[in-house]
Structures are given as C-alpha cells and as structure tokens.
C-alpha positions in Angstrom: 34.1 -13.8 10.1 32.2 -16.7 11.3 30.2 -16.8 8.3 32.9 -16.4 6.3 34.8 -19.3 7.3 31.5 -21.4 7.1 31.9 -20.7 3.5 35.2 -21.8 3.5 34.7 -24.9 5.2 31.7 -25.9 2.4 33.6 -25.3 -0.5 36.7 -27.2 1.0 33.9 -30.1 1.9 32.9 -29.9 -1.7 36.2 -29.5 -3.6 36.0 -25.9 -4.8 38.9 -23.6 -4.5 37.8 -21.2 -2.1 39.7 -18.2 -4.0 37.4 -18.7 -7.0 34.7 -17.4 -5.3 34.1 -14.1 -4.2 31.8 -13.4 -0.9 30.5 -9.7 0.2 28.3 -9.3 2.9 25.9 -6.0 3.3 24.0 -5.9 6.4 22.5 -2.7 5.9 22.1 -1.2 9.7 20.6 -4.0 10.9 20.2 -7.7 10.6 16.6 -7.5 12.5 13.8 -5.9 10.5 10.9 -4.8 12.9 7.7 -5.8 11.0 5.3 -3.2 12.7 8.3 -0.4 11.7 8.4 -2.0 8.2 4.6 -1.9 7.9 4.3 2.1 9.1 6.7 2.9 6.4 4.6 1.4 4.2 1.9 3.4 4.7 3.5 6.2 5.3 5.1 5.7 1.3 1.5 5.1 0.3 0.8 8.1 1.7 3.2 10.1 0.8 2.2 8.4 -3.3 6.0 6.9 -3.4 4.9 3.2 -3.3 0.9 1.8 -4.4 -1.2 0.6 -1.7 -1.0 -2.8 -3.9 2.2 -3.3 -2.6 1.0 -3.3 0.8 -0.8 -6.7 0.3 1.7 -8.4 -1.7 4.8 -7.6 1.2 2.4 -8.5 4.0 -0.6 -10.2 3.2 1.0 -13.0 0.7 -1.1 -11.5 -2.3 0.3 -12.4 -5.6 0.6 -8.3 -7.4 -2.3 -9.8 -9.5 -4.1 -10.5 -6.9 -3.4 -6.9 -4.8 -4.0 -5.0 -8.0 -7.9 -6.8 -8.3 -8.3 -6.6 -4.6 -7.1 -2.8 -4.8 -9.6 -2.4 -8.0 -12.6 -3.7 -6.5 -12.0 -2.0 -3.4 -11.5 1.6 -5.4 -15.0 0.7 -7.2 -16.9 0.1 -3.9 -15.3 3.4 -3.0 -16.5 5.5 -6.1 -19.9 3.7 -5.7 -19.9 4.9 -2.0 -19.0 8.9 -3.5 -21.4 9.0 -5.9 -24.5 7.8 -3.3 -23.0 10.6 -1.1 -22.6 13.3 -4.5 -26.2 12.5 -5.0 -27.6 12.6 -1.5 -25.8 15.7 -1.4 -27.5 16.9 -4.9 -31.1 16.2 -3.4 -30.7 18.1 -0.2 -28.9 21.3 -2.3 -32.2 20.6 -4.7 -35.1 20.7 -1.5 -32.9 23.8 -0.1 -33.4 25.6 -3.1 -37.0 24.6 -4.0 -37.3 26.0 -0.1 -35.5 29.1 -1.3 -37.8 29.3 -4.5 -41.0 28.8 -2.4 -40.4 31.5 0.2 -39.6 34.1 -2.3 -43.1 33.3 -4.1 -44.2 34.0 -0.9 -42.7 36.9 -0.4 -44.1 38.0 -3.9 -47.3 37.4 -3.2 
C-alpha cells in the first residue's frame, strides 16, 4: 500500500494521471534473498547439470559470461592436463606390473 501510494504521490508531483499507469507488485515469498542459500542452490543446479558452473561466477563473482566461460575453459584444460598425467602414471605402473608378471613366468619356465 505504502509503496503504492508513493507512486501516486510521484506521478501527481510530475503531472501524470495516475490511472494511466498500471503497477503490479510480485514479491515472490520473500523480499530478503539469503546469499549463502542462493549460492548452495547454485551448486546444487551445477550439480544436478540444470545450470553451468559459468554461471556461478557471473551471479557471484562479477564475471562478465565471457569472462566465466574462459575462466571455466582454462580451468577444464588444467583439469584434463591433470587426467591424463594420472592416465599415464597409471599406464606405467599397469606396464612394470605386467613386465613383473612376464618375468616371473620366465622364471617359472625355466
């Protein structure tokens, strides 16, 4: 109501016919938004692959979507750089455990 008649009140100060104009007001369930409740549902969308972890950065770190998309880019990169030193760690040791295998059954051979 009170916001309402503020409405009122500027258009009278400014000459405009107040029944010209047409004001709807949608609170949702709250007026307040809890950052920290905003930010978990975030992630929880990222998650869940309903929103892009770009996103993130834009609503709460100021990033332009540019920027969160090359920020988001470079840090997928590092990641796939990190896999594949683990993929071939992982291909050495499975290599030496089969040479092992190889050389005991020689061995055994003999």
């Amino acid at each position: 109501v009170a916001l309402q008649r503020l409405i009122e009140v500027m258009c009278e100060l400014r000459g405009i016919s107040y029944e010209s104009i047409e004001s709807v007001f949608d609170w949702g369930d709250s007026i307040l938004v809890d950052k920290e409740v905003e930010k978990g549902m975030f992630m929880q969308e990222i998650a869940a692959g309903i929103r892009a972890p770009w996103e993130y950065r834009v609503r709460f770190m100021g990033e332009t979507e540019e920027m969160a998309k090359k920020i988001m880019a470079e840090i997928e990169g590092e990641k796939e750089e990190e896999r594949g030193l683990f993929d071939e760690e992982e291909d050495e040791k499975q290599d030496d455990e089969e040479e092992e295998q190889d050389d005991k059954k020689e061995e055994e051979a003999e």
